[in-house]
MARKE-710382 format. One record per residue (C-alpha): residue in three letters; x, y, z. Coordinates in steps of 0.1 Angstrom, whole numbers, padded with zeros to 4 digits, always signed. Layout:
<recs>
alaXYZ;...
</recs>
This chain:
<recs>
unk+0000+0000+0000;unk+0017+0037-0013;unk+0020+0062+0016;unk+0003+0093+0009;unk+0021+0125+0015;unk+0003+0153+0042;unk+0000+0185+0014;unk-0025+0205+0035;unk-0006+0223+0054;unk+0023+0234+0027;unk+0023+0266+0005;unk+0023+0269-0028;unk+0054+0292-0039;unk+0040+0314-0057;unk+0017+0326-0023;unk+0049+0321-0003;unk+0065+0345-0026;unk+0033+0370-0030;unk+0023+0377+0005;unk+0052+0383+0018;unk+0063+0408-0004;unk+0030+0429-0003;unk+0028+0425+0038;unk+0060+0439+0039;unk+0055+0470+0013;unk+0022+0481+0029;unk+0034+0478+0065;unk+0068+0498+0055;unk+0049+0524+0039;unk+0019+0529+0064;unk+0042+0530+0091;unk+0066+0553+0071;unk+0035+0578+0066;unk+0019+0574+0103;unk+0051+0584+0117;unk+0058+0612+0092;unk+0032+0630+0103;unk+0033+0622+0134;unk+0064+0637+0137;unk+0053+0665+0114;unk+0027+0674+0141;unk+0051+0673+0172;unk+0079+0695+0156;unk+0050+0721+0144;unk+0061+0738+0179;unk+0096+0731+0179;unk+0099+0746+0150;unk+0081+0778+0159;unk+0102+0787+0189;unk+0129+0784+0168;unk+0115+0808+0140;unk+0104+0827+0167;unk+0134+0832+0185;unk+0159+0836+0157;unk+0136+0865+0144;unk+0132+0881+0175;unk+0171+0877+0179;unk+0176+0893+0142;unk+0151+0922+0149;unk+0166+0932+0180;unk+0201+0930+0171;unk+0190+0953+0139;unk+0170+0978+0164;unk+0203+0982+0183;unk+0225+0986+0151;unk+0199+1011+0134;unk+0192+1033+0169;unk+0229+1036+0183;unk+0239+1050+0152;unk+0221+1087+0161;unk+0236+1083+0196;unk+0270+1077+0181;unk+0272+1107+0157;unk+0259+1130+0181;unk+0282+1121+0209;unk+0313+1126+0185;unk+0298+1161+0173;unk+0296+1169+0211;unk+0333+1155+0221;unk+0343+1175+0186;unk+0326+1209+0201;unk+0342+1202+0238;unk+0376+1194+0226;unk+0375+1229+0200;unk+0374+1206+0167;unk+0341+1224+0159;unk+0331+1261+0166;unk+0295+1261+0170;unk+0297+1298+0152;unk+0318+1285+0124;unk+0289+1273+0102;unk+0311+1261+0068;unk+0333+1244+0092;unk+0300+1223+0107;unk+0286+1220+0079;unk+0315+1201+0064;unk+0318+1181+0096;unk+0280+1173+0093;unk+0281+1165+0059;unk+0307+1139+0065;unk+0286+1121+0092;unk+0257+1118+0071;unk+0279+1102+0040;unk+0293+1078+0065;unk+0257+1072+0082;unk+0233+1065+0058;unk+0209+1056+0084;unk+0201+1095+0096;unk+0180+1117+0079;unk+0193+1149+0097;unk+0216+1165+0116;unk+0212+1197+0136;unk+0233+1221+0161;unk+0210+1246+0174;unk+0231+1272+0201;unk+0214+1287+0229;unk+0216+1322+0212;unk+0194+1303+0181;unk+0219+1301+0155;unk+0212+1266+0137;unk+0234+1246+0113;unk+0216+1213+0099;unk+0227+1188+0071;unk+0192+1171+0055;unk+0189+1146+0035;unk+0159+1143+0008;unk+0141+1116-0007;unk+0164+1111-0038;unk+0193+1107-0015;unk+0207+1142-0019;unk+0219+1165+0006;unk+0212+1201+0016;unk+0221+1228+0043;unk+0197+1251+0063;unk+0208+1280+0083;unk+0195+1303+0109;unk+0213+1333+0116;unk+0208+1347+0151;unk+0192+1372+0165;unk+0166+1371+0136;unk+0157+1333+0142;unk+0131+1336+0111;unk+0158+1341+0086;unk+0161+1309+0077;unk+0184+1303+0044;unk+0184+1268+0025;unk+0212+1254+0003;unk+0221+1229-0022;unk+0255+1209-0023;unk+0281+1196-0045;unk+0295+1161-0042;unk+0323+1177-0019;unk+0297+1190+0009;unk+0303+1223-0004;unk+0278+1251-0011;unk+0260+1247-0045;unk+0231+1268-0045;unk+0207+1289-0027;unk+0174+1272-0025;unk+0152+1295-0004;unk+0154+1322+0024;unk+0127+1330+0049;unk+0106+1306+0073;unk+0096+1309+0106;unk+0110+1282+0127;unk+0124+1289+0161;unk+0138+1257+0173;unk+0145+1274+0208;unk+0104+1269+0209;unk+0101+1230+0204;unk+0094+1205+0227;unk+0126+1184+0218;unk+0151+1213+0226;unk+0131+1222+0258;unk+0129+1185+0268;unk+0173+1182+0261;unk+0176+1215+0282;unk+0152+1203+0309;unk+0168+1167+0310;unk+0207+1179+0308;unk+0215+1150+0293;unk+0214+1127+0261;unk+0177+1116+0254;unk+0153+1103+0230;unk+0123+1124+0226;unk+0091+1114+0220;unk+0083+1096+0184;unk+0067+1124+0162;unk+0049+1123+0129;unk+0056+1146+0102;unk+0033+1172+0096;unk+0038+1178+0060;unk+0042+1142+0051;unk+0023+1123+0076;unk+0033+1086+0060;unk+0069+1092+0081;unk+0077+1089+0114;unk+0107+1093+0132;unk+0129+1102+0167;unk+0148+1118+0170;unk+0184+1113+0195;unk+0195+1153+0211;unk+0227+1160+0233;unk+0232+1191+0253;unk+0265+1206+0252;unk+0281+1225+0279;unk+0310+1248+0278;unk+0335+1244+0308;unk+0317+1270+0332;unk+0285+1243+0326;unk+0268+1265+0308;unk+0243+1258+0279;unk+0257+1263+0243;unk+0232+1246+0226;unk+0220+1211+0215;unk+0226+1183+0189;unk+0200+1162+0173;unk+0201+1132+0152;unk+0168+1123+0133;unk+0161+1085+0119;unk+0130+1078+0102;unk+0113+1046+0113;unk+0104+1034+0081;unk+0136+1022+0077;unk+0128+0994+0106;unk+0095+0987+0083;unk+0114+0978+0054;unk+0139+0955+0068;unk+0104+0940+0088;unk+0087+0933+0056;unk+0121+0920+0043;unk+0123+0894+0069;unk+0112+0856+0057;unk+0088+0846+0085;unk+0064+0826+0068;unk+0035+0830+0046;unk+0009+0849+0065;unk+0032+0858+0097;unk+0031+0892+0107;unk+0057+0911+0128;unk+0051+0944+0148;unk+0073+0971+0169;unk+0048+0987+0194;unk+0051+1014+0219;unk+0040+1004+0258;unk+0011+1025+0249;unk+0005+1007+0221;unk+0014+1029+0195;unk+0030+1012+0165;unk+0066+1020+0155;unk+0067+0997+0127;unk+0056+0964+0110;unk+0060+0941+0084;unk+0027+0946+0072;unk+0016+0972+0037;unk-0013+0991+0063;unk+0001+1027+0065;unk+0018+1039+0096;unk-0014+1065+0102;unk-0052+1071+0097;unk-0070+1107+0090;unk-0097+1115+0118;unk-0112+1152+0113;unk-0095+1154+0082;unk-0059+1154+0102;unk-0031+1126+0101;unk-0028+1106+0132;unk+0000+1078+0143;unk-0020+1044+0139;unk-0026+1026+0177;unk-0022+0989+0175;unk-0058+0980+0179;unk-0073+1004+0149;unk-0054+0983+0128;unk-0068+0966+0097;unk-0046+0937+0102;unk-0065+0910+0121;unk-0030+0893+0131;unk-0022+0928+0146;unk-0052+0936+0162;unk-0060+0905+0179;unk-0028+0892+0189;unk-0025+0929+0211;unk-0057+0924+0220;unk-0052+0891+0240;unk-0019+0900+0251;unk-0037+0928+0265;unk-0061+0906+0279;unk-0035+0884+0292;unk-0009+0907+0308;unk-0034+0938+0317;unk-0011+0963+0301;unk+0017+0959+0274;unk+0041+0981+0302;unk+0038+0945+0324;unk+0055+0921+0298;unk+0093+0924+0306;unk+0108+0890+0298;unk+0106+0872+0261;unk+0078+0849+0260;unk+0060+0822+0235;unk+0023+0821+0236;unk-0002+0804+0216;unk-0038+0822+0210;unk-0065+0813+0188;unk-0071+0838+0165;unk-0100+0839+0141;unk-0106+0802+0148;unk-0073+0790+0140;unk-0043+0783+0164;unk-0018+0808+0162;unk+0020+0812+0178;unk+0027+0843+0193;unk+0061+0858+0203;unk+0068+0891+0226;unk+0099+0903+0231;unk+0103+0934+0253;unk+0129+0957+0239;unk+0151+0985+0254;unk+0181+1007+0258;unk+0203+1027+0280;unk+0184+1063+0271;unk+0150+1052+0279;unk+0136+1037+0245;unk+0117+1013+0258;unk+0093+0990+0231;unk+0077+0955+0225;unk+0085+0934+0195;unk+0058+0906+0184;unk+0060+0882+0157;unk+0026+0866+0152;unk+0024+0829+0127;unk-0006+0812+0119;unk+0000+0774+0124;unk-0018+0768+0091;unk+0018+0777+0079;unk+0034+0752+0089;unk+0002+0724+0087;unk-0004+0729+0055;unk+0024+0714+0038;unk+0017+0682+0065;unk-0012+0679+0056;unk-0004+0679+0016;unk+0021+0652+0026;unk+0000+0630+0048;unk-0024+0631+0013;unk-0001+0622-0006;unk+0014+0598+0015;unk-0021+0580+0015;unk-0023+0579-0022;unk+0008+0569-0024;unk+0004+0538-0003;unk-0024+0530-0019;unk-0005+0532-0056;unk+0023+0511-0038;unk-0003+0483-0027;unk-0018+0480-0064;unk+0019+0479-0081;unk+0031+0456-0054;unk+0002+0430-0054;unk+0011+0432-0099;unk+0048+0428-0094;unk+0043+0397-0072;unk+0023+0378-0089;unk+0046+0385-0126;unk+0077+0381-0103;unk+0062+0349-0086;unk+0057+0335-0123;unk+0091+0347-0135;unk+0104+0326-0108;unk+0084+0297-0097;unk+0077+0284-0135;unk+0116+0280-0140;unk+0124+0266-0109;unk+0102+0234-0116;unk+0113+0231-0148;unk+0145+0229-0133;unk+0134+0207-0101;unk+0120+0179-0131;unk+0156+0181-0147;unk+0175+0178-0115;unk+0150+0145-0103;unk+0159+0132-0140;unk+0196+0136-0137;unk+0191+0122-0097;unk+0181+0089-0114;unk+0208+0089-0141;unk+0196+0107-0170;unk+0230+0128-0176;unk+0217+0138-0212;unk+0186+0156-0202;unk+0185+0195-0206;unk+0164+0218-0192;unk+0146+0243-0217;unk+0157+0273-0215;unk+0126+0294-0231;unk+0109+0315-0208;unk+0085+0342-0205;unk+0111+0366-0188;unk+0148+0356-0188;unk+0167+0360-0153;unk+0201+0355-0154;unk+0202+0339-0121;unk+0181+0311-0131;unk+0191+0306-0168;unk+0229+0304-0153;unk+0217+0277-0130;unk+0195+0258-0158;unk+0231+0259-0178;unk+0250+0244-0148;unk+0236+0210-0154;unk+0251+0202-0185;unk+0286+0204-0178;unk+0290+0213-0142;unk+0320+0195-0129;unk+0342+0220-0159;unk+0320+0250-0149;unk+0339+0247-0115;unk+0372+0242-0125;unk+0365+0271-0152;unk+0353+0290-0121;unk+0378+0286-0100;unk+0409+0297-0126;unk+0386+0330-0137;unk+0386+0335-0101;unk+0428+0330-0095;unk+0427+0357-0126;unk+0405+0384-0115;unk+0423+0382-0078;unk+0457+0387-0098;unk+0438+0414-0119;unk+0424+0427-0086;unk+0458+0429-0064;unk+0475+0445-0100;unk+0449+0475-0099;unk+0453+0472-0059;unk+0487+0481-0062;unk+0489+0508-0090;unk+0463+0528-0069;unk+0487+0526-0041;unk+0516+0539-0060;unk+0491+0565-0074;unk+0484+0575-0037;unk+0519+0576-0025;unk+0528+0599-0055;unk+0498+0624-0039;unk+0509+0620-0004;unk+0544+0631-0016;unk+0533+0658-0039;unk+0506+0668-0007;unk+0541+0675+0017;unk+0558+0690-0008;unk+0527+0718-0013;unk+0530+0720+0029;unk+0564+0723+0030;unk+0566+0749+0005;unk+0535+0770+0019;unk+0552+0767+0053;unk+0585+0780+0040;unk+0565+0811+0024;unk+0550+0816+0057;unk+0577+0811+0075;unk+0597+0833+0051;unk+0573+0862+0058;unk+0572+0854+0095;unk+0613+0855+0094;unk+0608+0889+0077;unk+0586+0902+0103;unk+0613+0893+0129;unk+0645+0908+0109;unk+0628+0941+0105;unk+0621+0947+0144;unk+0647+0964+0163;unk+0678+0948+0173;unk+0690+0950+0213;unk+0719+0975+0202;unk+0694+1000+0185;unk+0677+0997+0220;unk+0705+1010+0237;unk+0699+1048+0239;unk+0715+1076+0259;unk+0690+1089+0280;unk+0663+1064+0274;unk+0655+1028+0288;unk+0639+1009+0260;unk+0623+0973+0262;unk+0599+0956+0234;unk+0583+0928+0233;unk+0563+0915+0202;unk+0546+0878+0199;unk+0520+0867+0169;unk+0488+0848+0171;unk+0496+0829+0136;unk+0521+0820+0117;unk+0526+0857+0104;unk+0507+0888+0130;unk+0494+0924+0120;unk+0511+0940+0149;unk+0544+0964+0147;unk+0564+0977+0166;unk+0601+1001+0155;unk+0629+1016+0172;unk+0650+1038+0148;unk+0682+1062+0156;unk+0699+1088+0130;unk+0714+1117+0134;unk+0702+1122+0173;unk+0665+1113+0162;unk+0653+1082+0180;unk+0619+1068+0163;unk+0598+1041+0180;unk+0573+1029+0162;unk+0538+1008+0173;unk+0512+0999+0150;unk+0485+0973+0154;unk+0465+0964+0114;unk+0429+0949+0117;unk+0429+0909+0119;unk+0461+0888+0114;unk+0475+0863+0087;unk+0496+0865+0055;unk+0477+0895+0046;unk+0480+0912+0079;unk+0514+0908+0079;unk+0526+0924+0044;unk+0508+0951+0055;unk+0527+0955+0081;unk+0560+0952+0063;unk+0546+0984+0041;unk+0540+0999+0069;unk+0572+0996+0083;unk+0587+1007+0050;unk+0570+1038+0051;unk+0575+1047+0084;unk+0614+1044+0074;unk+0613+1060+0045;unk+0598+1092+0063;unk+0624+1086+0091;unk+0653+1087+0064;unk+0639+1117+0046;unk+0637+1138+0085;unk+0599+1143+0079;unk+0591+1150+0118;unk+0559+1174+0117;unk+0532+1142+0126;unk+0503+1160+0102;unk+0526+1157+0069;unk+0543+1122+0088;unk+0504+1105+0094;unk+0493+1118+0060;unk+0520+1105+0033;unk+0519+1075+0053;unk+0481+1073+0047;unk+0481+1080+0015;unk+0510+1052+0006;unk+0492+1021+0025;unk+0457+1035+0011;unk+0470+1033-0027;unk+0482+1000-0017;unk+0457+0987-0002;unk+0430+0997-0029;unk+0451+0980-0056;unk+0456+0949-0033;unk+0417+0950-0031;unk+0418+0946+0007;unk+0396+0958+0034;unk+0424+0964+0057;unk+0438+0994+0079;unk+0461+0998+0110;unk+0461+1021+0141;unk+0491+1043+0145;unk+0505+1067+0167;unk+0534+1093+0165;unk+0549+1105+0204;unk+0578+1129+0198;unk+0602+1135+0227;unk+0628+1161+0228;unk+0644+1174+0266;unk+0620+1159+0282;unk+0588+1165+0265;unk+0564+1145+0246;unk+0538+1152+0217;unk+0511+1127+0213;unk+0496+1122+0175;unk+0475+1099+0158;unk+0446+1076+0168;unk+0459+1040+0186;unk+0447+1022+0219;unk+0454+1045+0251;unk+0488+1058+0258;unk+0502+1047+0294;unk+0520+1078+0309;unk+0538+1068+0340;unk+0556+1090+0367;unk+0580+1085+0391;unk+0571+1065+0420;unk+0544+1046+0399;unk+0515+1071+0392;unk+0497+1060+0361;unk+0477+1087+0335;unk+0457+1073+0304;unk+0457+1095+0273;unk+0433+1088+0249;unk+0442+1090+0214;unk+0406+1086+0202;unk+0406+1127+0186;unk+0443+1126+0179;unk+0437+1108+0144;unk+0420+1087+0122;unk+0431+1049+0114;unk+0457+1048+0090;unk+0448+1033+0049;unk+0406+1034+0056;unk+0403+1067+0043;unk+0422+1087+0010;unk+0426+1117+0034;unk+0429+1123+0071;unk+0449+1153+0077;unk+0422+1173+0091;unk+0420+1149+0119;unk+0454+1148+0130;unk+0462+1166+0165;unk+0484+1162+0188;unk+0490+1169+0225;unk+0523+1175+0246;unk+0532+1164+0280;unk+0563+1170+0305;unk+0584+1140+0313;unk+0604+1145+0346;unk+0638+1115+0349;unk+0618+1079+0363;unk+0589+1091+0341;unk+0582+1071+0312;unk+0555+1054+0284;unk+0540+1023+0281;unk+0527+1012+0242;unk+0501+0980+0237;unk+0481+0964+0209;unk+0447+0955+0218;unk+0461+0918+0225;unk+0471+0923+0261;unk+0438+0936+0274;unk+0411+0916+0251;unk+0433+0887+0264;unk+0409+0862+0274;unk+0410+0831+0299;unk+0394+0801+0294;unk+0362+0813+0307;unk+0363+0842+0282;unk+0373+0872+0309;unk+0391+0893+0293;unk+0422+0906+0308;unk+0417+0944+0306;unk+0440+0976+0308;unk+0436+0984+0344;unk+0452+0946+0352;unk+0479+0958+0330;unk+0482+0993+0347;unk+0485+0976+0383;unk+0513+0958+0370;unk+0530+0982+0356;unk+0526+1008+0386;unk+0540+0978+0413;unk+0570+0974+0394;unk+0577+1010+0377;unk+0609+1005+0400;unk+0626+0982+0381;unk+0643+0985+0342;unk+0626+0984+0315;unk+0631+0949+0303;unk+0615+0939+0340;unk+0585+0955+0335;unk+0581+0943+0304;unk+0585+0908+0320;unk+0564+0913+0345;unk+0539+0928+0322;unk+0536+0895+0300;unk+0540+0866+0332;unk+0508+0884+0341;unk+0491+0880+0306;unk+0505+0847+0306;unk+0489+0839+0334;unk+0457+0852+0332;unk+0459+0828+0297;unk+0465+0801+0312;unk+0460+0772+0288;unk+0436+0792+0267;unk+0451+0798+0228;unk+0460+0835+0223;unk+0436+0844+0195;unk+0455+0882+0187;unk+0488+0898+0182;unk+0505+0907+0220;unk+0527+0939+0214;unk+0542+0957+0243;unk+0570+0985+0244;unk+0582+1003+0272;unk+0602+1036+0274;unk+0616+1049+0302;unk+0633+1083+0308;unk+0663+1067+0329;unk+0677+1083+0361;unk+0711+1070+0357;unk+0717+1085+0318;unk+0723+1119+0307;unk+0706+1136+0278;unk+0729+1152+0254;unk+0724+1189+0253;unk+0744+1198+0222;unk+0725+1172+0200;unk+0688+1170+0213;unk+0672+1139+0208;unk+0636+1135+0194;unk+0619+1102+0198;unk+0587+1091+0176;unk+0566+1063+0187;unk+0540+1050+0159;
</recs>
């Protein structure tokens, strides 16, 4: 009696191969979509604070940049009047001065000096970008004269004469006056163009005796804040607002105008009269939420529903030091962000669906493909199992695989199919380790080539570095009669930007101190020009420090222009002679030191003007002169020693350096130099020095004697 064989419980191939395959695609691709928006929903938020607070970030930073520059330019116009740069009755000379400003500051729309006797100078500038000139000439405060200019801030052409504007009579000069100090006044909409508003920055000035000479105003238009508002990529329908405590708004992002007519006169548009629903009702729940806008004083991240639709809200309070105090709110619909979800998740469906269809196709053609071959093969096999060597397996299919039709082939000869194997295997190994091999010897030949570019752009480096170090003073040109002279100078890189010169001819003894902007190969060769330069004008005896500052200038300007560099230096010219120094050109502080220790900071800020940033800066050359007695002396730095930072990013800071130098003003040059440096060292620590360090010290010795016959001058750049 035959056995029969249990074939219930076995699968066909075909279904072992189909339903798999489909399982697998529609669970890979559900679950793929589920989680997509899934995740799409959780990092809706995320992604909000984010935008939120990188916009809030940008907006504030840009408040600060655009509202310090109208505190800036009036406190150098005030310094400038103190220090006798400007004479408030020189009006050609202001005007100049003024015109200057408003070249360099785009930002301003005006600039004023109005004295207490009501003589006003004021630089304007128009809608096409031009500039013009008003005057009032005192007593007669209504004889107001308005002028065209050239390209050179000089005056082109009378305009018009006449008006009736006493400025002695507005609110912003008796506000200043009242205050007696810088202030913002209030915001203030023009009356004959009511779409701008501005505010305007003043600054009282005092002569010594502390009485009023007048005050300075600097006007920016707020509409400048608009446009980099509606400039900003928030989203599609977000909005961002600057608002008054009071609700007034200073600018937005939206197209509304900045005012509305009521009785047939412009007035400055509140935040809730606003056409813009995002506007309105955001203030209008904050409102509700905080009682007042004057209560929010730390950044926060709401969410609101506004017209039926859940909406992120961000307020950031914003101030600064002279009482501007305003609220910045960026206001995005979540619909924003959903709506590209939810055109996924759709998407996602369909696609599953589309995947489903096409897989359930491609299983049941791929099970075919396969299974029908493989029992055509399984016959053949059982046939050759029972000694039919001859049979063949027919090799015409539906769909050729190459997989299969190489394994049909293998029956027919497969004991010299392996051999053959195994020798094409031995060749394409040889083949292999052959190409193996020749890429090695290719890489070796890059790695060489690879040092040889290092070496060579170290040498060049190393070269200028070398250069750097040749060119500074030697210790025998430190040696001076009269004069105890230490220098010290070490580079962040490779190659640094800062300088440093001790030169001696014919009983004129130069020292020279520079510090150019960043550090590098570049850095450095302008350095070398500089040095060149400063030579040059010691060889040719050019000591007065206006001519000295202002060929030099002009040299590294040329060069610098051609060189196509955004480069420039700080520079400053001491000249000593029996005893007395002269202080020129604009550097970091000079360190006077008396005998005994006493420290006194100059500033250099006035005395000049950084050297190759400008074609011409004689007119702000000065210079001041001071009395050395014998133990006196001067201590020259680059910015390196005090921006020193340790590893907690504390900078190290002049007056650190000052102690030191006062507790050891006893000792020789060279000592406090030392001394001067352990300190920095050790305020470093193990933190990388990330700028130049530059230090020279001069000292008036007691021990030498000056030379009477031959007086010796010393200049320090």
């Amino acid at each position: 009696m035959k056995s029969v064989k249990n074939t219930s419980r076995k699968l066909r191939l075909r279904t072992a191969l189909v339903v798999p395959f489909v399982l697998q695609i529609v669970a890979a691709v559900g679950l793929v979509g589920y989680l997509s928006f899934r995740n799409g929903q959780k990092s809706v938020e995320d992604l909000a604070n984010q935008l939120s607070n990188q916009v809030s970030s940008r907006v504030s930073q840009q408040l600060s940049n655009y509202l310090a520059t109208p505190q800036q330019v009036n406190g150098i116009n005030a310094q400038a009047i103190e220090l006798g740069m400007l004479n408030p009755e020189d009006f050609d000379t202001n005007r100049r001065f003024f015109w200057r400003e408003m070249k360099l500051s785009e930002k301003l729309s005006n600039i004023v000096f109005c004295s207490q006797q009501g003589e006003c100078v004021a630089l304007e500038r128009g809608d096409d970008g031009s500039l013009y000139t008003e005057r009032i000439e005192a007593p007669d405060v209504t004889h107001t004269k308005r002028y065209s200019l050239d390209e050179r801030g000089n005056l082109k052409k009378l305009l018009s004469t006449g008006g009736t504007w006493n400025p002695r009579e507005d609110g912003w000069y008796k506000n200043t006056v009242a205050k007696g100090k810088p202030t913002w006044n209030p915001i203030h909409q023009w009356v004959d163009r009511p779409d701008i508003i501005s505010v305007v920055s003043t600054y009282p000035v005092y002569d010594s005796s502390k009485r009023l000479r007048g005050v300075l105003t600097a006007d920016f238009i707020l509409s400048q804040i608009s446009d980099f508002l509606r400039n900003l990529h928030i989203s599609s329908s977000g909005k961002i607002f600057i608002m008054e405590r009071d609700g007034m708004i200073i600018a937005s992002s939206s197209q509304e105008k900045s005012y509305r007519e009521v009785d047939g006169k412009a007035q400055r548009l509140n935040v809730f009269q606003s056409q813009e629903p995002l506007l309105r009702e955001s203030a209008q729940q904050l409102r509700d939420r905080f009682g007042t806008f004057g209560q929010i004083s730390t950044p926060q991240m709401l969410s609101m529903k506004i017209n039926n639709e859940k909406t992120f809200v961000s307020v950031t309070p914003w101030q600064d030091k002279l009482g501007l105090n305003w609220v910045v709110v960026l206001v995005i619909p979540e619909s924003d962000f959903m709506g590209e979800i939810n055109l996924n998740t759709r998407n996602t469906i369909l696609l599953c669906l589309a995947a489903l269809a096409l897989a359930i196709v491609l299983g049941v053609l791929t099970a075919r493909s396969i299974t029908i071959p493989i029992i055509r093969i399984t016959k053949a096999a059982e046939q050759i199992a029972a000694g039919n060597l001859d049979k063949r397996v027919d090799t015409t299919h539906f769909m050729e695989i190459q997989e299969i039709d190489t394994l049909e082939r293998s029956f027919d000869s497969m004991a010299g199919q392996l051999k053959e194997s195994f020798e094409t295997l031995e060749d394409k190994v040889k083949e292999r380790t052959a190409e193996l091999a020749t890429a090695n010897d290719e890489i070796i030949v890059l790695n060489e080539r690879l040092k040889e570019d290092n070496l060579r752009m170290g040498a060049e480096l190393d070269i200028v570095r070398q250069m750097q170090q040749m060119i500074l003073p030697n210790a025998d040109e430190l040696e001076i009669e009269g004069l105890d002279i230490a220098g010290y100078m070490e580079a962040a890189d490779e190659v640094g930007g800062d300088y440093y010169e001790v030169l001696n001819s014919d009983g004129v003894v130069t020292l020279g101190i520079g510090d150019v902007t960043g550090h590098g190969l570049e850095s450095g060769i302008l350095m070398l020009m500089a040095q060149t330069a400063v030579r040059t004008l010691n060889e040719i005896r050019e000591t007065d420090p206006v001519r000295f500052l202002d060929a030099l200038n002009r040299t590294l300007y040329k060069n610098v222009q051609r060189m196509k560099s955004e480069k420039s230096l700080t520079l400053a010219i001491l000249n000593y002679s029996e005893g007395r120094v002269s202080i020129s050109g604009q550097h970091e502080e000079t360190i006077i030191v008396r005998l005994g220790g006493q420290v006194e900071r100059i500033d250099t800020m006035d005395l000049g003007f950084p050297i190759a940033l400008d074609d011409d800066i004689a007119e702000f050359i000065s210079q001041i002169s001071i009395e050395l007695q014998l133990g006196d002396g001067i201590v020259l730095y680059t910015d390196g020693i005090p921006e020193a930072k340790d590893i907690n990013k504390k900078q190290y800071g002049i007056e650190a350096m000052c102690e030191v130098i006062s507790k050891n003003w006893d000792l020789s040059a060279e000592e406090i130099k030392q001394a001067v440096i352990d300190d920095v060292r050790r305020h470093i620590g193990h933190q990388k020095v990330f700028d130049d360090i530059t230090l020279l010290v001069v000292k008036r010795s007691q021990l030498g004697v000056e030379k009477k016959s031959q007086p010796q001058t010393a200049t320090l750049v």
